[in-house]
N, C-alpha and C positions, 0 to 999 in steps of 0.2 A: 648732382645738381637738380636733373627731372627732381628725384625723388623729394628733396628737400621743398622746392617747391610744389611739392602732389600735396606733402604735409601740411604746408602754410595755406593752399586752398583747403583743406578741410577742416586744419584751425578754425577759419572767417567762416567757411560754412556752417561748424560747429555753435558759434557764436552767433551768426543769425539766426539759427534756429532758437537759440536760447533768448535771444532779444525777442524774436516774434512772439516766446509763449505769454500767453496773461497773466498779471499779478492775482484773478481772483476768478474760479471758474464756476460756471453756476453748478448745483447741485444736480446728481443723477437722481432722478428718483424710483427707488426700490420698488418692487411690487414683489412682496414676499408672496408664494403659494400655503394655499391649507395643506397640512399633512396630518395625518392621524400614525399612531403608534404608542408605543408605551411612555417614551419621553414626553409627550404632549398630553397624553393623560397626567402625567404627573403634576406635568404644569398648570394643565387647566385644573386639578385639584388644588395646587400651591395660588394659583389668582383667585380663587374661591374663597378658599379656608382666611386667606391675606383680606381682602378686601372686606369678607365678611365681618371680621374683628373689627377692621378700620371705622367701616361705617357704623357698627351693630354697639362697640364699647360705648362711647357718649349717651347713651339710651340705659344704660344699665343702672339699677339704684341703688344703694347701702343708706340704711336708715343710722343714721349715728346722733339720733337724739334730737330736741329740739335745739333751734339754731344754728344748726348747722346743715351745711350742704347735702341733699341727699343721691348726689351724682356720684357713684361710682368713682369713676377717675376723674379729677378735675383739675386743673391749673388755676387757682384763683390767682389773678393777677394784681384784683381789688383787694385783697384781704393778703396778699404776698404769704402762702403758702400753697402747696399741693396736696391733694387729697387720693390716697391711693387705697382704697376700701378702710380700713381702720386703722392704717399708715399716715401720718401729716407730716410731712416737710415743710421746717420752716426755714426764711431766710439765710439763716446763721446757721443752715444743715446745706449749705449747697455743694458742697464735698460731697455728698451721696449720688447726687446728681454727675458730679465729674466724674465719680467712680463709674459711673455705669457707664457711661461715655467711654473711660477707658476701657472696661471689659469687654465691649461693643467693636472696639478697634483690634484689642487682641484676638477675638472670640472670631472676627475677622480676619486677622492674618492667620490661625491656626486653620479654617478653613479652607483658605487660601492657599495655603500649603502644604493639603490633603487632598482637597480639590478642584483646584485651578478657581474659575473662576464662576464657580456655582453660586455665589451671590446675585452677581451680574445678572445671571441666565436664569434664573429662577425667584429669585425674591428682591432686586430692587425695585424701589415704586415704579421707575423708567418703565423699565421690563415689564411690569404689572399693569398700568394703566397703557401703554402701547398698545398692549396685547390686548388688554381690554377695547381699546381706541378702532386697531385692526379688524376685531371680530365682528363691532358694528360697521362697519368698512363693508366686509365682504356679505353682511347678509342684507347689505341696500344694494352696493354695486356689482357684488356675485366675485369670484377668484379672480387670480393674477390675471388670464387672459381678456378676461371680461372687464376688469377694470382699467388695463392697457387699452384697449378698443374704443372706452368710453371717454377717457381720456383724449383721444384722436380722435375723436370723433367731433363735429359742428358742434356747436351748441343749438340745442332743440330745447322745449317744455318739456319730455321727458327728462333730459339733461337734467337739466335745471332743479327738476324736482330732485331729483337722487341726490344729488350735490344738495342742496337744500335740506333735505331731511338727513342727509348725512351729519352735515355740520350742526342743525340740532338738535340731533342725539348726540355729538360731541359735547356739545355749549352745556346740555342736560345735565352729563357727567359730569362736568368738570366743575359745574354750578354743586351740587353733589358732593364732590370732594372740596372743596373749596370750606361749603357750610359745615361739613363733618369734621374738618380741622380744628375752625373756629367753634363749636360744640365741646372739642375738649380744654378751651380756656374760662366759657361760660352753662351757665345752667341752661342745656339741650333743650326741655320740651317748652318753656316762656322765654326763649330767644327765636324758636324757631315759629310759635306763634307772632312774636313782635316783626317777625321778619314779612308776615303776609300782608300785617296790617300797618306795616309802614310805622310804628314807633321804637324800631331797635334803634342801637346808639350810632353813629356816624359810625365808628373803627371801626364796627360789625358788618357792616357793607363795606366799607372799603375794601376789611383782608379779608373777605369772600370774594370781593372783586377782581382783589389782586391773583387769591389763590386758581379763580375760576380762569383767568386769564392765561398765567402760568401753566397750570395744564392741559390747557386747548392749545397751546402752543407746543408745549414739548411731547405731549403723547402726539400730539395732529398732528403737527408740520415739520418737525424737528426732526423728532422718531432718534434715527440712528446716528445722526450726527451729535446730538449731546451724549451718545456713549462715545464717538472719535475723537468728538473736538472739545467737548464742553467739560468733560470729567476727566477726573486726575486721575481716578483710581486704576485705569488701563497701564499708567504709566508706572505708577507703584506698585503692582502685582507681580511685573517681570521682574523683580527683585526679590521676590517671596516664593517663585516656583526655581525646583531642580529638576532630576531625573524623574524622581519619586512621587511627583505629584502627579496627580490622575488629572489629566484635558483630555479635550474632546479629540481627537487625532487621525490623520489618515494614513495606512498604509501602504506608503508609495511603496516598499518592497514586494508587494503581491500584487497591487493595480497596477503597474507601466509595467510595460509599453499599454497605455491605454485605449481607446479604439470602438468604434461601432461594429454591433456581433449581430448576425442573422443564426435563428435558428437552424441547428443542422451542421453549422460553421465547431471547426474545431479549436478548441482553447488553449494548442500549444504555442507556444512562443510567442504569448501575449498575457497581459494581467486581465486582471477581474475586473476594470471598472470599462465600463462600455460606456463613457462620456457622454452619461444621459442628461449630463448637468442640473440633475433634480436638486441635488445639494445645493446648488448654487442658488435655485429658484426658490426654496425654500427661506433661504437664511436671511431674518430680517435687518441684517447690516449690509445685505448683498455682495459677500466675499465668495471667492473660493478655497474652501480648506484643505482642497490636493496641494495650494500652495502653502502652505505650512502655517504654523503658529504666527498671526497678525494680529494686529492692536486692535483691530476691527472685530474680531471674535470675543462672542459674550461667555459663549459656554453654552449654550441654550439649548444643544442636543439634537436639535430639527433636524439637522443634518444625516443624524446617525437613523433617524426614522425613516428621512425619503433613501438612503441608501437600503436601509433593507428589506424596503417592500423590493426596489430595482433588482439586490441578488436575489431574494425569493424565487422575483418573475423569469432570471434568466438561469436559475437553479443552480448559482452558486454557493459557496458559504457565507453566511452574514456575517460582522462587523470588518468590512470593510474602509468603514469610519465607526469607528467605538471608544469609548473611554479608557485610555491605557495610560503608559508611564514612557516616558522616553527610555529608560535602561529597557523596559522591554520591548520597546520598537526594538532598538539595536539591538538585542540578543536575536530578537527572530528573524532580523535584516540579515544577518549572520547563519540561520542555520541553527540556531542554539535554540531548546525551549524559552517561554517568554522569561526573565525577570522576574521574581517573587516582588511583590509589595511590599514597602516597609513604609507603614504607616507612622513608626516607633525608629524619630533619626533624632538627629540634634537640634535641625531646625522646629522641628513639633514639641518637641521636647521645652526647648527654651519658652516658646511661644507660650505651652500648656501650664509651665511653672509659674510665668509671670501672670498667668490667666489666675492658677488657684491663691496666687499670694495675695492679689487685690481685690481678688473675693471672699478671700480671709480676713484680709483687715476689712471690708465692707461692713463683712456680717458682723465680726468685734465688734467696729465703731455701733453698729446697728443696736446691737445686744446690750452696747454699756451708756446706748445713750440715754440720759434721764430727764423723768416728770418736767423738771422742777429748771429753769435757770432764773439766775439773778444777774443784773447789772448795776455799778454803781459810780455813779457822775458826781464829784464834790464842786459848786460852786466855787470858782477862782476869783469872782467880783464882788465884792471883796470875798481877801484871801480868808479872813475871821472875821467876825464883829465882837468888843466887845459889849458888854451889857451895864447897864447900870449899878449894879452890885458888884462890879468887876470880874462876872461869867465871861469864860470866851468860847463861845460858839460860832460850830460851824455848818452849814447846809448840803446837804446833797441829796440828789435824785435818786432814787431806786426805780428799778423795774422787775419785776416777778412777771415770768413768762411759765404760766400755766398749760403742760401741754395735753392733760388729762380732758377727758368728755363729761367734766362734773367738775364743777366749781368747789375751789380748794381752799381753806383756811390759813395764814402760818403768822409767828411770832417769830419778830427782827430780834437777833442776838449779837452784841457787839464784843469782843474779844482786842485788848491793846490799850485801854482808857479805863482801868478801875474804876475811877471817879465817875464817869461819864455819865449822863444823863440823857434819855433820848425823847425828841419830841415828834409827834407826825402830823403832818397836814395831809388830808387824803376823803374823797365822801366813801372810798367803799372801808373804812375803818368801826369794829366792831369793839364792842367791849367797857370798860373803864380805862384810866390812863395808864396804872397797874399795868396791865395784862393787855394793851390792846391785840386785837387780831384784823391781821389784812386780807380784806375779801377781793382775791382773784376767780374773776366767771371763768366758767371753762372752754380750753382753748384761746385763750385771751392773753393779755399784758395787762397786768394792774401796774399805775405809774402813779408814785409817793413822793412827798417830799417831806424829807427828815431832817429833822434838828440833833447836834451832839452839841450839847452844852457839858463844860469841865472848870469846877473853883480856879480861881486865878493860881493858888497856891500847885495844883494838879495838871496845870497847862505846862505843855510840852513845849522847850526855846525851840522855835523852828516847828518841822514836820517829823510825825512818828507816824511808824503802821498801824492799822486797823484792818481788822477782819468782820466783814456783816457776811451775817448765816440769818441763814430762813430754818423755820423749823414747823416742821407737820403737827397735829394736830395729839401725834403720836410722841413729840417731844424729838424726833427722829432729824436729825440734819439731812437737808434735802438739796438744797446748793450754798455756795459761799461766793465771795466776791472781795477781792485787799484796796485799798480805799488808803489814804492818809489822812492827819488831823494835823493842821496847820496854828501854830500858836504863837506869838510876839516874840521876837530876838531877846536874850536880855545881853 
């Protein structure tokens, strides 16, 4: 009976403690440490080589004639194509655009499940502009401990300035990013004059505003919480790694029993990690990775640098946190040499196939797609007309999409109406009524409207097919388009 009631007090105790916790706790805030080593070289080359592109592309020129845009890579939104050196995407190509999106996702998960989570850690913008965000951090308020202190500290005028100048150099950057976005929708050097003098377009300040806002917020203030809370992709990764995947990792089988070591101290019957919690002071999500694989971990490596300056210093062996595989943790947890790598499983495998087949059909679609398309709209109001001689005619719109850098010539060929006769209304139309030719400028849509007139005797009861062809200049068919001609019931 005691016992029974020992239980039901600790139930209620159980549960006021659970009533007492908060529904919403505030934020801890991280003070990552600077560490130097080879992972952080890499990084700082990777935020280099990254941003440089980001900012440096929008600037670049490709002459491709008069009239046309001499930006490099462009997004015309006004003229609905893309401009990618002497590539043009146009509307009715936005397939090339999803492909790439797909390959992006695969090219993603195959990394991912090679190794772990080296997007996160090294090339998402998050990561990039953080680190960027951080580095001006520390050289206004100086390292971790300096910038804890400041933190606790009154606010003063000195204060005040750091903080102050802190934030704009954030504001700077992300004004910066913000405008270099918007650069690749519009033409870079007369947007970016319009912008000082106050005649750019309203959208153009807004989505700099919005962009400037957004990243003052998520590199400044957010930081690591939009890799926990805000991004899906932590949570879709642990589906994508097994044994085989290389993360960042600790080896609890040769650090515990853990422990603080004095020189001179001997290193039997204890591990290698002397609990200098450098890893921890380090790591800009603020985990600890003795505690194993967490949603909190980017991958970002830092870790594995503050540990091996620490084994260096206390003249261990290094990686004591290094990039392994879980099969060989366990093999050397065991006593067994480590686990060979197999980069070549089923999982890479699958990923690499679907990777090369949608870059196969890519580059197909890319290779067979042509100059030249036509579209063609038949007037249904009315369905025919006839004519005073008892012609029955009927109208329809054409459109020739020119996607050549030189304006192109072609003759309309109809196929399905022996009889037929063809009329054009159009001002870019050359020629005699014989032989007209339709002048499409280049890179353009030339838009016609055509007449098929056919003897009453040669009109079709009902609807029959029609075939219109364009033909180059070479006699050469260059697109087509099926159409109907609609003619009186009898």
């Amino acid at each position: 009976m005691g016992v029974r009631l020992q239980h039901d007090d600790d139930a209620v105790s159980l549960r006021q403690q659970k009533a007492e916790l908060p529904l919403y706790v505030s934020r801890i805030k991280v003070y990552p440490r600077a560490v130097g080593g080879k992972w952080r070289r890499i990084k700082w080359s990777v935020l280099v080589l990254l941003l440089g592109l980001y900012y440096a592309v929008p600037w670049l020129r490709w002459d491709r004639g008069p009239g046309a845009p001499s930006q490099a890579i462009l997004i015309d939104l006004d003229g609905r194509r893309g401009w990618f050196f002497d590539v043009v995407i146009w509307p009715q190509e936005v397939y090339f655009v999803t492909g790439i999106l797909i390959l992006a996702a695969f090219g993603l998960f195959l990394a991912t499940s090679l190794f772990g989570r080296v997007w996160c850690g090294f090339t998402c913008p998050q990561t990039v502009w953080t680190d960027l965000f951080m580095l001006v951090e520390r050289l206004i308020e100086g390292d971790r401990n300096q910038r804890m202190r400041l933190d606790r500290a009154p606010l003063t005028a000195g204060k005040a300035a750091r903080k102050t100048l802190k934030h704009a150099a954030w504001l700077i950057i992300a004004a910066a990013t913000g405008g270099a976005w918007v650069f690749y929708f519009v033409d870079a050097p007369s947007t970016l004059g319009k912008l000082f003098n106050g005649t750019a377009s309203l959208e153009v300040y807004f989505f700099i505003g919005l962009l400037t806002a957004t990243t003052y917020t998520l590199a400044g203030w957010a930081r690591e919480q939009v890799c926990t809370y805000m991004c899906p992709w932590p949570r879709f990764q642990a589906a994508m790694l097994d044994e085989q995947s290389l993360i960042v990792t600790y080896q609890k089988w040769r650090g515990e029993p853990r422990g603080k070591h004095k020189a001179g101290q001997s290193w039997d019957n204890r591990g290698d990690c002397v609990d200098c919690s450098l890893c921890v002071a380090v790591c800009p999500t603020g985990i600890d990775i003795r505690d194993g694989q967490q949603i909190e971990c980017i991958g970002c490596s830092l870790c594995v640098d503050a540990c091996t300056q620490t084994m260096e210093k206390v003249g261990r062996p290094t990686g004591l946190i290094r990039w392994d595989t879980l099969a060989s943790q366990q093999a050397k947890e065991k006593g067994l040499p480590g686990a060979r790598w197999k980069p070549v499983r089923a999982r890479t495998l699958l990923y690499g196939l679907l990777l090369g087949v949608v870059a196969a059909v890519m580059l197909g679609a890319f290779l067979l797609r042509t100059e030249t398309e036509l579209t063609v709209q038949r007037d249904r109001s009315p369905n025919f007309v006839r004519l005073s001689n008892g012609d029955i005619r009927n109208s329809y719109t054409i459109k020739i999409l020119n996607k050549r850098q030189d304006e192109q010539r072609f003759t309309l060929a109809l196929a399905g109406l022996p009889a037929a006769r063809l009329g054009f209304i159009g001002a870019e139309i050359e020629g005699d009524a014989a032989t007209p030719r339709l002048l499409v400028h280049a890179d353009s849509v030339g838009t016609f409207r055509i007449f098929v007139t056919v003897p009453p005797a040669a009109a079709p009861a009902g609807s029959r097919a029609l075939e219109f062809s364009v033909l180059g200049t070479d006699g050469r068919r260059r697109a087509s388009h099926d159409a109907v001609f609609v003619g009186p019931e009898r």
